[in-house]
N, C-alpha and C positions, 0 to 999 in steps of 0.2 A: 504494500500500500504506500501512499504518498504520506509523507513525515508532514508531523506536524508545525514544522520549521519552514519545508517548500509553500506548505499553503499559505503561511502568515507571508511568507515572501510575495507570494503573487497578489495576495489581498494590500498588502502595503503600496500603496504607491510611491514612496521613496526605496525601499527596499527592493522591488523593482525595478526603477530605474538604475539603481546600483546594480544589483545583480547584472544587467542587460550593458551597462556600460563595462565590469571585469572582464566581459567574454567579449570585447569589441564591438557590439553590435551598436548600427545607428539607431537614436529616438529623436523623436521633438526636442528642441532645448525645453525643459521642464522643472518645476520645483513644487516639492509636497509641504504644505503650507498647515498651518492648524490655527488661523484667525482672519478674520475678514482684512484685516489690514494689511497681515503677511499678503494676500490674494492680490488686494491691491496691487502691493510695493512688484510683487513678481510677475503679473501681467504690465506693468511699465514696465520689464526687462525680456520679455516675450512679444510683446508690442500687440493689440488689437486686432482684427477680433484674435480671443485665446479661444481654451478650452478647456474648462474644467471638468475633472473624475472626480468623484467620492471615492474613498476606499470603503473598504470593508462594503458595499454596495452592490447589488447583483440585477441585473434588467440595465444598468444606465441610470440609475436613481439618483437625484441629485446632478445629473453632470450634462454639460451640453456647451454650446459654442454663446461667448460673453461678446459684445460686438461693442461695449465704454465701461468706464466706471461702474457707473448708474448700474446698467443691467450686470457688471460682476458682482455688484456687492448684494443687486437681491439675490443672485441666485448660490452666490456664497453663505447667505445666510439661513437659507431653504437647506442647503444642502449639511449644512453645519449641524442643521438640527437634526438628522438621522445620521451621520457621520465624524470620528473626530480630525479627519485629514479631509484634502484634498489636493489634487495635484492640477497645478496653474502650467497649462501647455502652448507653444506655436500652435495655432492652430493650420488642421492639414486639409482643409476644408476643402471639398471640391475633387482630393484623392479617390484612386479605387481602394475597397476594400476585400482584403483576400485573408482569405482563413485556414490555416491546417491545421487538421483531427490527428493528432501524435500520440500512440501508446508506445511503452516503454513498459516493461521487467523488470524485475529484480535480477539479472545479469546485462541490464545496458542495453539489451536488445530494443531499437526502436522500431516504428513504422510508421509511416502516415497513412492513414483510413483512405481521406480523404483531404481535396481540397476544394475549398466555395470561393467564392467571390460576391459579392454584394451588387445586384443588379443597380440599384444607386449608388452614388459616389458617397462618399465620407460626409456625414454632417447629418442623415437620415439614422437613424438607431436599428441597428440592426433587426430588431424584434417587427418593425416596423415596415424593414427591406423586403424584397424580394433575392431571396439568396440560390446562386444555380452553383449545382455540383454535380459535375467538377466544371473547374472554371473553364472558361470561354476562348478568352483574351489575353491567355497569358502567350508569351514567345516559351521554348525549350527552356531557352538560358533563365529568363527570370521565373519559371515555373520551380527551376532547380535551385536555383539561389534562395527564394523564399522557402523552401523547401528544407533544405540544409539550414536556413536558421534559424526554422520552427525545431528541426530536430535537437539544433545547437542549444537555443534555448529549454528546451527540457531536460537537456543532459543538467 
């Protein structure tokens, strides 16, 4: 089973982003904040519109794309209240979104299931998307690349 150390990993959103930056992998410039003002001060260093996640959050609750002050501090404060982090990101707005299904073992052994991709672009909630699997529109090359760093990332 998965340790209860990877999971607080992947619900953290600072702890994530570290983990993800040891192993080289690119992310948004982002910062996990835990007050409306930290949100502030780190969307003026991400510049408008961002993006903010809730941790510890499941569905997207709490989090969504902040387009000024005004609307980061309501929805930081929305979000504050079922959450004690959040992480203030670039937003990627407009990006595709692609996904891969990675089982692992207990000897290392990976797989990916599968891969989707989000028939809307970034900024629509998943839940919300039309999701086609396996994806459409990727080329060989980036089909592999994302690939190897969904694997990378679970190791």
């Amino acid at each position: 089973g998965t340790s209860v150390e990877s999971i607080i990993a992947t619900e953290d959103r600072g702890i994530f982003s570290d983990k993800l930056n040891e192993i080289n992998e690119k992310l948004a410039p982002s910062f996990a904040v835990k007050t409306v003002e930290d949100a502030l001060e780190a969307a003026e260093k991400v510049k408008y519109p961002c993006m903010i996640r809730s941790a510890f959050a499941l569905g997207g609750l709490g989090s969504g794309i902040c387009n000024d002050p005004d609307h980061l501090r309501d929805m930081a404060t929305k979000a504050f209240a079922s959450s004690p982090q959040i992480l203030v990101e670039k937003s990627l707005l407009g990006w595709k979104e692609v996904e891969y299904e990675v089982v692992r073992d207990a000897a290392d052994n990976c797989i990916t299931v599968c891969n989707m991709e989000n028939f809307d672009p970034l900024g629509i909630h998943t839940g919300d998307s039309i999701v086609v699997a396996p994806s459409q529109t990727l080329s060989n090359h980036d089909y592999m690349m994302l690939r190897d760093t969904a694997i990378k990332t679970v190791r």
